[in-house]
N, C-alpha and C positions, 0 to 999 in steps of 0.2 A: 504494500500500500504506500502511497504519497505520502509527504510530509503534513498533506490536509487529509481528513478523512471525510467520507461524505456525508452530507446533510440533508436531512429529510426536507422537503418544502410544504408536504401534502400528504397524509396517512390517512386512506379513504376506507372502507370495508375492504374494497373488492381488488386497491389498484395502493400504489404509492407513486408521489413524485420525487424525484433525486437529485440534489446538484453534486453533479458529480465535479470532482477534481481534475484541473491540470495532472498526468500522469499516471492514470488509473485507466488501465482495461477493460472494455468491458465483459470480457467472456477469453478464457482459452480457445483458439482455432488450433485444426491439425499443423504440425509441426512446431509448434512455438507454445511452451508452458511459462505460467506468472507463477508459480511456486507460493500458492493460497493470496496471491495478490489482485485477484480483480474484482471488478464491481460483483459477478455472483458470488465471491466467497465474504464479500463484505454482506449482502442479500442474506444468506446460508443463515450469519449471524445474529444478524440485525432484524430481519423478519421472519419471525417464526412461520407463516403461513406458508412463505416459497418454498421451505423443507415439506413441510405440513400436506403440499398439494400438488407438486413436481416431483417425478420419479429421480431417486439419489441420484441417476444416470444422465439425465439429463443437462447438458451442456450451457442451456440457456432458458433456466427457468424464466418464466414473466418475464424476456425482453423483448417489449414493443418493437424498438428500435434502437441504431447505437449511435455512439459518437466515438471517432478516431479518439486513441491516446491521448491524447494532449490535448483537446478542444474541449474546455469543460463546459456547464451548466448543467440544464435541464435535460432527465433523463425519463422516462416514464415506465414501468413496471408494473404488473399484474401480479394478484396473487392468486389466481385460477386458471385454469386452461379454458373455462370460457369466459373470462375478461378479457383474455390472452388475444382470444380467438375474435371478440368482439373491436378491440381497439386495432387489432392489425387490420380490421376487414376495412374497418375507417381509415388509415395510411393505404393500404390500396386503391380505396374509391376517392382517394385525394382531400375529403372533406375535414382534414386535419390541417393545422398551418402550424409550421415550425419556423420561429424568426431566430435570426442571427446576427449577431454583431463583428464587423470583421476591420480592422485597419490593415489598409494595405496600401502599394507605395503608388502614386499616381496622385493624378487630380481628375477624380470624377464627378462631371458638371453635370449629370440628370438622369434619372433613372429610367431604366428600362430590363431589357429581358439577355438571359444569357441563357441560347440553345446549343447544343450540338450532342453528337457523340461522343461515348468515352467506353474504353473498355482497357484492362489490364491486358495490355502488350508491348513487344521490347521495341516498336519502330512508332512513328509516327505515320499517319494515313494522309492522303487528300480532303480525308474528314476531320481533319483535326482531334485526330484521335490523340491522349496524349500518353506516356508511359504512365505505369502504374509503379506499386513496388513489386508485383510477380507477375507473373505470366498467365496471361488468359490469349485463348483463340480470338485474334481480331475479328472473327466472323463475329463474338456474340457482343459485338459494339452495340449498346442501349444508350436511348435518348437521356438527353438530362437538360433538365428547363428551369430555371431561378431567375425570380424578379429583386428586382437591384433595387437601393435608392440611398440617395447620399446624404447622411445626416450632419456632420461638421467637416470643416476642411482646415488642417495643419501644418507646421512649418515645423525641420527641429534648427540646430543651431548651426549648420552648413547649407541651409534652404534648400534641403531637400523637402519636397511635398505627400503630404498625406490626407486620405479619406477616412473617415471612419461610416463604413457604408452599412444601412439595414438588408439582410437577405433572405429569401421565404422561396426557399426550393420547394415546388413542385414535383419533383422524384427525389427518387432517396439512393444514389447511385454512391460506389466507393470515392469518399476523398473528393466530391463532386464539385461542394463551393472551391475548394483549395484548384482544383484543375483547373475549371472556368475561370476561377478567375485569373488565371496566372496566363492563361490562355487569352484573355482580354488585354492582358498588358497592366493587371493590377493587382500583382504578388501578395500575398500575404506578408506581411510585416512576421518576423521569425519562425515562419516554416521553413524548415531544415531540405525538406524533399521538392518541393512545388518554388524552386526562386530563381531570380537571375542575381548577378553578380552586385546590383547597385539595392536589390533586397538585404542581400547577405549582409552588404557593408550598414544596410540604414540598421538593420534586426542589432548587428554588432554596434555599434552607437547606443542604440537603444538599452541593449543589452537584456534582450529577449530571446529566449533560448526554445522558445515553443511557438506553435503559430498563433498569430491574435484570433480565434475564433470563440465565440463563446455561443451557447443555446441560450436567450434571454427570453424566451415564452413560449407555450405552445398551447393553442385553441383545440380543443376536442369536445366530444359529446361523449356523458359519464354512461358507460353501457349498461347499467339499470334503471337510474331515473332518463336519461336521455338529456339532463338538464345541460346547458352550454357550459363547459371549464375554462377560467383561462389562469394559467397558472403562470408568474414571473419570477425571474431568477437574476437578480443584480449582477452587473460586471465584476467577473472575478478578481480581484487585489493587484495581482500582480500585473493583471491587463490596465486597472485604471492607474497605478504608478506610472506603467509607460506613456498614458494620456498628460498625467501632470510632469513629465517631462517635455513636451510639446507646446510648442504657441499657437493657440488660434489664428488662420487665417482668414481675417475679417473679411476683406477684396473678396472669397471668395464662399464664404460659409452664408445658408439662406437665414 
């Protein structure tokens, strides 16, 4: 586990919400073990029902959905396999919204939509496909769709320029916002994997060792009353330090 551990937002009957940590897994994949370090072994612990109603075998009790490594916030969890079953069926039919907060290196003046394909492969395509970190067959290249908008715009002390943009992907594809955007020309501010060279140097400045992404809310309908959720998750610490290292650019912030 991180040096943070994670924090309940929301303990409902059927479901829980989670901010989870900068650094924190959320599940073992084949090949690669966290040696009792990810968000289910923290789950295991922490809520009795996920043991109580997922089989011991099971890899990923109650997770709705996930977040990379390193992009913390809002996470969402089930403590039943028909919760489970009910809040995915809603991320499938799209009627969920997950917003994001992301600085990254640019100056983006208006929001709009970021399409294309993406699929884990070791080349680049005519589709803009972009590398992943492992291998997948370029045939099974899936759409990925996120609308954008730019909420401040900033300076640090060598004027280099910065956005802090809001994002509400539409799909839920591997590492999606980080690709797109970096595939737009507007890096993620300390992502290690998805930069260019004038990223790495701003991230190093800054002195940000993880990418600025964070989950700040997500809208659902609670699968027994049906009632609307909207549940928020403040910018994580280490993300808002790097903000007050920064100077607002007035000329260019609405």
């Amino acid at each position: 586990m991180s040096n943070r551990e994670p924090l309940i937002l929301r303990d409902i009957e059927h479901w829980v919400a989670i901010n989870k940590p900068p650094g924190v897994v959320v599940h073992d994949v084949p090949g690669e073990k966290h040696a009792g370090s990810t968000l289910v072994d923290w789950l295991h612990q922490h809520i009795p029902a996920i043991a109580r109603n997922f089989p011991a075998d099971d890899p990923r009790p109650g997770i709705v959905h996930r977040l990379d490594a390193d992009t913390s916030g809002i996470i969402l969890v089930a403590k039943d396999p028909e919760t489970l079953q009910s809040l995915q069926d809603q991320f499938r039919a799209r009627t969920t919204q997950k917003t994001y907060h992301a600085l990254v290196l640019g100056n983006v003046q208006q929001s709009g939509e970021l399409i294309g394909n993406i699929a884990r492969t070791g080349t680049d395509t005519e589709h803009r496909i972009k590398r992943l970190s492992f291998s997948w067959d370029k045939h099974e290249a899936k759409l990925a769709e996120t609308s954008y908008q730019p909420l401040n715009h900033y300076l640090d002390e060598t004027n280099h320029s910065y956005t802090l943009v809001e994002l509400n992907p539409k799909t839920g594809r591997t590492h999606q916002l980080r690709v797109q955007l970096t595939d737009a020309g507007w890096p993620i501010i300390g992502d290690p994997m998805y930069s260019t060279k004038e990223s790495r140097e701003a991230s190093q400045l800054l002195n940000l060792k993880r990418q600025f992404l964070h989950a700040i809310s997500i809208q659902f309908s609670d699968p027994t009353t049906n009632e609307p959720i909207l549940i928020e998750c403040p910018l994580a610490t280490d993300l808002t330090e790097v903000l007050n290292q920064l100077q607002i650019d007035a000329s260019k912030s609405h």
